[in-house]
C-alpha positions as CSV (number, residue, x, y, z in Angstrom):
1,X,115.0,64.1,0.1
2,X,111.4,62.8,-0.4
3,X,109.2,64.7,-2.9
4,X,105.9,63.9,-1.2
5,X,105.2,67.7,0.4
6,X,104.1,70.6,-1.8
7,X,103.2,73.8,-0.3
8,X,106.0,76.8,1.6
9,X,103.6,78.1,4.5
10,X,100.6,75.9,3.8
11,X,102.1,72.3,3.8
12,X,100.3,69.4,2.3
13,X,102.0,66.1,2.3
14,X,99.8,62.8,1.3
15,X,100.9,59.3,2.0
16,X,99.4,55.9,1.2
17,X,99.1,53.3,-1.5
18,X,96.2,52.8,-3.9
19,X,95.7,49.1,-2.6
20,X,97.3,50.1,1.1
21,X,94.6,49.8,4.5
22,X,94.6,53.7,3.9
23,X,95.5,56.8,2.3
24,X,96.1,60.3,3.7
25,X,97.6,63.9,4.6
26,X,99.1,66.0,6.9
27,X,98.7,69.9,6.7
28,X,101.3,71.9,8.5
29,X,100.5,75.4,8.8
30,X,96.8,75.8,9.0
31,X,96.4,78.9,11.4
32,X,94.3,78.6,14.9
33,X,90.8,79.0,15.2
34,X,89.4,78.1,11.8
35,X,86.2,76.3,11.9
36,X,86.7,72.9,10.8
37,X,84.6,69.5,10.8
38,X,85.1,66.6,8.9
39,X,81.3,67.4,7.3
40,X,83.5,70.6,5.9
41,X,85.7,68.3,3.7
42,X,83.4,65.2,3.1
43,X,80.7,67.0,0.2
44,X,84.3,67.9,-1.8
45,X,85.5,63.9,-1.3
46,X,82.3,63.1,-2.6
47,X,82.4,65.2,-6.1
48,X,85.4,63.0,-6.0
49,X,84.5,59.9,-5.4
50,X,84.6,56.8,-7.3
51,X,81.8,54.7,-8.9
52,X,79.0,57.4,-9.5
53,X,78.4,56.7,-12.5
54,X,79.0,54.3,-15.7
55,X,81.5,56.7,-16.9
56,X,83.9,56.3,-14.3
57,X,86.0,53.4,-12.8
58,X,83.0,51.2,-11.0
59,X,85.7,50.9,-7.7
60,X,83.4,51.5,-4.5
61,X,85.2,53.7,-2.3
62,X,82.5,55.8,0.4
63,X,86.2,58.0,0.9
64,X,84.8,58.7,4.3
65,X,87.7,61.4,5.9
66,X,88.2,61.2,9.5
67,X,90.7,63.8,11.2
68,X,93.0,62.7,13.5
69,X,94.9,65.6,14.8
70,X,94.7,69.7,14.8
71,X,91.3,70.1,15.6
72,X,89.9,71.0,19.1
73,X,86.1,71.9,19.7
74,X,85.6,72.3,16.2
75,X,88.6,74.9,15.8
76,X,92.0,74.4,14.2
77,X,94.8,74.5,16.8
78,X,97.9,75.9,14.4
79,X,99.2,72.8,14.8
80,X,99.6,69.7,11.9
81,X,96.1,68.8,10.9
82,X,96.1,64.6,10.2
83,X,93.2,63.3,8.0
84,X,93.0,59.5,6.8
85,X,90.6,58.0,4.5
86,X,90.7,54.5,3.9
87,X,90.4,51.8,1.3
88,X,87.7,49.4,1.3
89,X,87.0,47.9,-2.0
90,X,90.9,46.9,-3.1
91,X,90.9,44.3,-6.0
92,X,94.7,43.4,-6.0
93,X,93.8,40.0,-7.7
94,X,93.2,41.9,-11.2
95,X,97.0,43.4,-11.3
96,X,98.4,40.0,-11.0
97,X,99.2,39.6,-14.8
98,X,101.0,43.0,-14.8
99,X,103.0,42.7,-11.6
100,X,106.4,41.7,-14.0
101,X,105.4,44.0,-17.0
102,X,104.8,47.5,-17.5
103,X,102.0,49.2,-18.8
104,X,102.4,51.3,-22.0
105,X,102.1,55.0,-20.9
106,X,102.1,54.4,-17.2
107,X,104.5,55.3,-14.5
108,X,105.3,51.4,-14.0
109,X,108.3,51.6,-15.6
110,X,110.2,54.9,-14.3
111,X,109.1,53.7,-10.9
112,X,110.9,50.7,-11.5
113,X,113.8,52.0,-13.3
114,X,114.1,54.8,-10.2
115,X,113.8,52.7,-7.3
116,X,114.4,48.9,-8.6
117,X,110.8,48.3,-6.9
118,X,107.1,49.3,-7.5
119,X,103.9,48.5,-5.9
120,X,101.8,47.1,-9.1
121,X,98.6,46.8,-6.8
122,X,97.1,49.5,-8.6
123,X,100.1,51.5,-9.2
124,X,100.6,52.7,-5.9
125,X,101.9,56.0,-5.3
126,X,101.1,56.8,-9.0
127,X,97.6,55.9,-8.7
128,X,95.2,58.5,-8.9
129,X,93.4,57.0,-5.8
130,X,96.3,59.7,-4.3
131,X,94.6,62.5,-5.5
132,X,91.6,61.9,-2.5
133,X,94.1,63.4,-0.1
134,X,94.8,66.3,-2.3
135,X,90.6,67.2,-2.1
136,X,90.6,66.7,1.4
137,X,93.6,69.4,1.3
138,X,91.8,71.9,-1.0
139,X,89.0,71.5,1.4
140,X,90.8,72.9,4.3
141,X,92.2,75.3,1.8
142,X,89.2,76.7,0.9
143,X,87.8,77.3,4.9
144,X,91.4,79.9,5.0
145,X,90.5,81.6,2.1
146,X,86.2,82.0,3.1
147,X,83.7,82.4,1.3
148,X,85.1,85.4,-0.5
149,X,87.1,83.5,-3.0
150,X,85.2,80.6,-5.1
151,X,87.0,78.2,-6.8
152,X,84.8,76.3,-9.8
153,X,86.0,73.9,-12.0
154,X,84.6,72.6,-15.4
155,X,85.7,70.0,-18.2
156,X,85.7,71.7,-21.2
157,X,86.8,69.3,-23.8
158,X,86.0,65.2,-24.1
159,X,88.3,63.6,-26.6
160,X,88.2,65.8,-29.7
161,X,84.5,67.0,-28.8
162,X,84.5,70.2,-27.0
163,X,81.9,72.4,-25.4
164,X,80.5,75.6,-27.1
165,X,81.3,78.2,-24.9
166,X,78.1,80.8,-25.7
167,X,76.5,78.2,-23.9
168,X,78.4,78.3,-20.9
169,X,76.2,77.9,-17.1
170,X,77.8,76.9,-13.7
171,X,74.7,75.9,-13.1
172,X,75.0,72.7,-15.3
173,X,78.3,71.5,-13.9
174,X,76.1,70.2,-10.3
175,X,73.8,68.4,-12.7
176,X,75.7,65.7,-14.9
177,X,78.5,63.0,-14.5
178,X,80.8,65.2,-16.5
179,X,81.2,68.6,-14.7
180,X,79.8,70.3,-18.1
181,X,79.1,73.6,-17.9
182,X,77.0,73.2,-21.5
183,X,74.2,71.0,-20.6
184,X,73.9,70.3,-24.9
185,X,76.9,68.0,-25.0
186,X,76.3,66.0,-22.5
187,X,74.4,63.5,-24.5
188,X,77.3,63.6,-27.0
189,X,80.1,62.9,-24.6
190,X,77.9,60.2,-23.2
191,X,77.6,58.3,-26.2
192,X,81.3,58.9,-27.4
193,X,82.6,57.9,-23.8
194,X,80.1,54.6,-24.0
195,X,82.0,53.8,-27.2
196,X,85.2,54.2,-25.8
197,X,84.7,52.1,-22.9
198,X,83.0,49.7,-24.8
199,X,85.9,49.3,-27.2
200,X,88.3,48.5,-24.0
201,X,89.9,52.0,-24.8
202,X,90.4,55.6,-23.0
203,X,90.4,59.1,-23.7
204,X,91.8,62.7,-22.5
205,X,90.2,65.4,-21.3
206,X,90.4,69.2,-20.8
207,X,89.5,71.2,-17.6
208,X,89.4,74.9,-16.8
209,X,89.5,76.2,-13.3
210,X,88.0,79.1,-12.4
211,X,89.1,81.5,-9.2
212,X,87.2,84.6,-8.5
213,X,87.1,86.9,-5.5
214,X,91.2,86.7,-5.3
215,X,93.1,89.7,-4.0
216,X,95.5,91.7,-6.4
217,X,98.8,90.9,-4.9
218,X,99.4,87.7,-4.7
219,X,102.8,86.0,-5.7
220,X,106.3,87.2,-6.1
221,X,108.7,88.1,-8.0
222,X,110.6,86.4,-9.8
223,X,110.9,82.6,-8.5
224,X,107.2,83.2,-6.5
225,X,105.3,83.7,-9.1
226,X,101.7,82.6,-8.6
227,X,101.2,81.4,-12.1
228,X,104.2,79.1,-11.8
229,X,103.3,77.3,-9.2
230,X,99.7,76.9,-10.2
231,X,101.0,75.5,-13.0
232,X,103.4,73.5,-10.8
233,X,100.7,71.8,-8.5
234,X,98.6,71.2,-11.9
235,X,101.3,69.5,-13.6
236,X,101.7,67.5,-10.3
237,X,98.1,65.5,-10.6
238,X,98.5,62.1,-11.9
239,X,98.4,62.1,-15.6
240,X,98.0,66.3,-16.7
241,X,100.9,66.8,-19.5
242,X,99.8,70.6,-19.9
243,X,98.7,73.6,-18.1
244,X,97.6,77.3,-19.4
245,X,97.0,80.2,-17.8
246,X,94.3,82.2,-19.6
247,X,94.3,82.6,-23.0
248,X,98.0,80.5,-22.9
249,X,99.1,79.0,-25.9
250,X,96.4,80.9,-28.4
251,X,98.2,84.1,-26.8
252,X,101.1,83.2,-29.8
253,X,98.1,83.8,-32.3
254,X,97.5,87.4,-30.9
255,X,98.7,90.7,-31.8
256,X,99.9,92.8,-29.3
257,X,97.2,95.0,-29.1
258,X,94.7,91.8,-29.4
259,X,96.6,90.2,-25.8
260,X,96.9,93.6,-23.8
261,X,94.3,93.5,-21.3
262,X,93.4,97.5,-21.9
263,X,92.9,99.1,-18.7
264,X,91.1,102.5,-18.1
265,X,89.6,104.2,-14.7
266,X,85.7,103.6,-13.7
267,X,84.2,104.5,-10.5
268,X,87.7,105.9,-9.4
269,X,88.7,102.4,-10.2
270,X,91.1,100.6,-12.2
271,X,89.0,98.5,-14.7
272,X,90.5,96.1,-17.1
273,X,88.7,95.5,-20.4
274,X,89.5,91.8,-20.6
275,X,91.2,88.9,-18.9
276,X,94.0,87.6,-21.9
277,X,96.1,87.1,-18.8
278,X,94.3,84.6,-16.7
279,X,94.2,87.0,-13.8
280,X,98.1,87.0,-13.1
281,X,100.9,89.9,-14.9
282,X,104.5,89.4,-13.8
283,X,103.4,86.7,-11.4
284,X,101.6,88.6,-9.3
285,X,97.5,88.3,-8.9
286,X,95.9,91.3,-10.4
287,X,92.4,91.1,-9.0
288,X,90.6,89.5,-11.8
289,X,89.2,86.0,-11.9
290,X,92.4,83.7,-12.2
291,X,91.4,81.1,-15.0
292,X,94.0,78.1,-15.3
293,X,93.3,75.2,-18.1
294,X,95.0,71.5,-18.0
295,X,95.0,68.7,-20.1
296,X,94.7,65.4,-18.7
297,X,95.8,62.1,-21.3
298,X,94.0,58.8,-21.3
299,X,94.5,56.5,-19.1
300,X,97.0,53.9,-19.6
301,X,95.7,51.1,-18.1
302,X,93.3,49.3,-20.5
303,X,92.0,46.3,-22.1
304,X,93.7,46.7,-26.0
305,X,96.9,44.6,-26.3
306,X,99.6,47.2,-26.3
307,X,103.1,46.0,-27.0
308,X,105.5,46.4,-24.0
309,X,108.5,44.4,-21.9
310,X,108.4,42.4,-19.0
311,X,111.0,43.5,-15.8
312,X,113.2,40.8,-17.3
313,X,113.3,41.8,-21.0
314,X,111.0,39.8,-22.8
315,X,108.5,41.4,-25.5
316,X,104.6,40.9,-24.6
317,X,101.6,42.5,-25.6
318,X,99.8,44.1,-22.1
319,X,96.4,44.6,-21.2
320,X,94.7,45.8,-17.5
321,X,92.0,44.0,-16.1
322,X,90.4,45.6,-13.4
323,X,87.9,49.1,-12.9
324,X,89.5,51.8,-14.8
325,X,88.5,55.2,-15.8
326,X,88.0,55.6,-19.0
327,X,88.5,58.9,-19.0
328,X,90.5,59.9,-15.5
329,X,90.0,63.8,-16.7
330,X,86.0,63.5,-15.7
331,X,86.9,63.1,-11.7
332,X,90.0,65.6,-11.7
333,X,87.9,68.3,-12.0
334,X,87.5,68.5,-8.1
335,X,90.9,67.9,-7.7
336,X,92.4,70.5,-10.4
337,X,90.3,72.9,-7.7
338,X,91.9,71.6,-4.7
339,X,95.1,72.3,-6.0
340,X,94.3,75.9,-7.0
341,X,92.6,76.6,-3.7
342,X,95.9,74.9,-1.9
343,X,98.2,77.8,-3.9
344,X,96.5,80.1,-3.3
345,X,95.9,80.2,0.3
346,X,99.4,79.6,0.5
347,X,100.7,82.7,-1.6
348,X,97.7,84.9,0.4
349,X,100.0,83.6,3.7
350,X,103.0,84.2,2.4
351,X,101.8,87.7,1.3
352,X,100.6,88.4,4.2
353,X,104.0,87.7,6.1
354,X,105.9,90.1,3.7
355,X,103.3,92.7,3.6
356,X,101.3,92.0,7.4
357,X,98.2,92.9,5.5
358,X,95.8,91.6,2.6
């Protein structure tokens, strides 16, 4: 059984090797005649991409997406939609030193220890480079769900340093390397993040994802539920080792009357009085903006000596060479929303063939 498909009605699988000729997707289950281009999907690739800016790996991918299949006249067909991106600006020279040892932190080893082989060219399937199929995904994603639902993404925390939420502006996300939605830190992370790359060193990062505009409805009881598998295809990108839905873990610091989410009637509508629950109760959507939250560690590949093995037993200390994030949270902002706009145009299909309606 391979483990490279994620979706139930909306079907995404990726394929591809960091350091391969290519990398790409197949979605299966796209219904007919939605407007699609590649110019819909290329601005998202391009939050994405690579080399923007001194605070993330200096790799030069343009991640130009072309689509190969399940498009017609500028309309999807209902059939599998292929997209490929390839890579141009592979450096397998600098993993040379690491192709017999494994990197502290890193998925070298359980790859290795799985499957007895493992592409070291820039970890491979493990690479984040995978994550470029998963925007292009989110992009067709989002066309399903229109212009009714908007997903918007933000990092939040930098390290130890983050933002002060009274501060809070979308606006300010479109204008700085970080996604920061207070413009007043940016000059903070930018020194701490210039001190960290300078040192050879990394750092983790926090993101929130915003969804607003979804349907009350969405998800199942009890093995749908919509929070689980947003938390699901979060803990799936490379690196995340925790997800929350809205208030999560600070909800073990509340009362019970604190967490409710009070509801009363305006308008000859129900109106809840706030959003404790991140927009899902018992799995199911309730109408209000769905805010999710994951933390993303640093990443592994550096250049401090770290002690580690080599395939054949012997102690070494291990450094990366090579164009590395130093902090890989910064560009999975874009991705964190791909994956939340994937779930949930496939719960609002699912719904809609247990209901016929939404």
């Amino acid at each position: 059984m391979s483990y490279n498909t994620f979706g139930h009605l909306f079907r995404v699988t990726t394929w591809g090797e960091s350091h391969g000729p290519a990398i790409g997707c197949v979605i299966d289950g796209c219904p007919p005649l939605i407007p699609l281009t590649e110019q819909d999907i290329q601005p998202f690739l391009n939050r994405r991409r690579p080399g923007q800016s001194i605070f993330t790996t200096q790799r030069q991918e343009m991640d130009q997406v072309r689509i190969l299949s399940g498009v017609f006249e500028g309309k999807t067909t209902g059939t599998p939609i292929s997209l490929m991106i390839e890579n141009t600006d592979q450096r397998s020279r600098d993993y040379a030193e690491i192709a017999t040892a494994y990197r502290p932190g890193h998925a070298d080893i359980t790859y290795d220890m799985k499957y007895g082989i493992r592409d070291y060219r820039g970890g491979g399937r493990s690479s984040a480079r995978e994550t470029a199929c998963r925007v292009a995904a989110g992009a067709v994603a989002r066309k399903i769900l229109g212009t009714d639902v908007q997903i918007r993404g933000a990092l939040v925390q930098l390290g130890s340093y983050a933002i002060d939420r009274t501060r809070w502006d979308w606006d300010n996300v479109h204008h700085n390397a970080f996604f920061a939605p207070d413009a007043h830190i940016v000059t903070e992370w930018e020194n701490y993040l210039l001190a960290i790359r300078k040192a050879g060193s990394s750092v983790g990062a926090v993101i929130e994802i915003h969804a607003e505009g979804v349907p009350a409805g969405l998800g199942a009881p009890i093995y749908g539920k919509l929070d689980a598998d947003l938390a699901a295809a979060l803990m799936g990108i490379n690196a995340v080792k925790g997800v929350e839905i809205g208030d999560g873990f600070e909800t073990a610091t509340l009362t019970g009357p604190e967490n409710a989410d009070a509801l009363s009637m305006e308008n000859g509508k129900i109106n809840f009085h706030s959003n404790h629950a991140g927009g899902v109760l018992g799995g199911i959507s309730t109408g209000q903006p769905i805010v999710v939250r994951f933390a993303v560690k640093p990443t592994s590949s550096m250049l401090i000596p770290v002690a580690s093995v080599t395939r054949e037993g012997k102690e070494i200390e291990v450094t990366t060479k090579g164009r590395h994030d130093p902090c890989v949270g910064i560009r999975a902002v874009p991705v964190g929303e791909a994956m939340v706009a994937c779930v949930l145009v496939d719960h609002l299909l699912r719904h809609r063939g247990q209901m016929g309606h939404m």
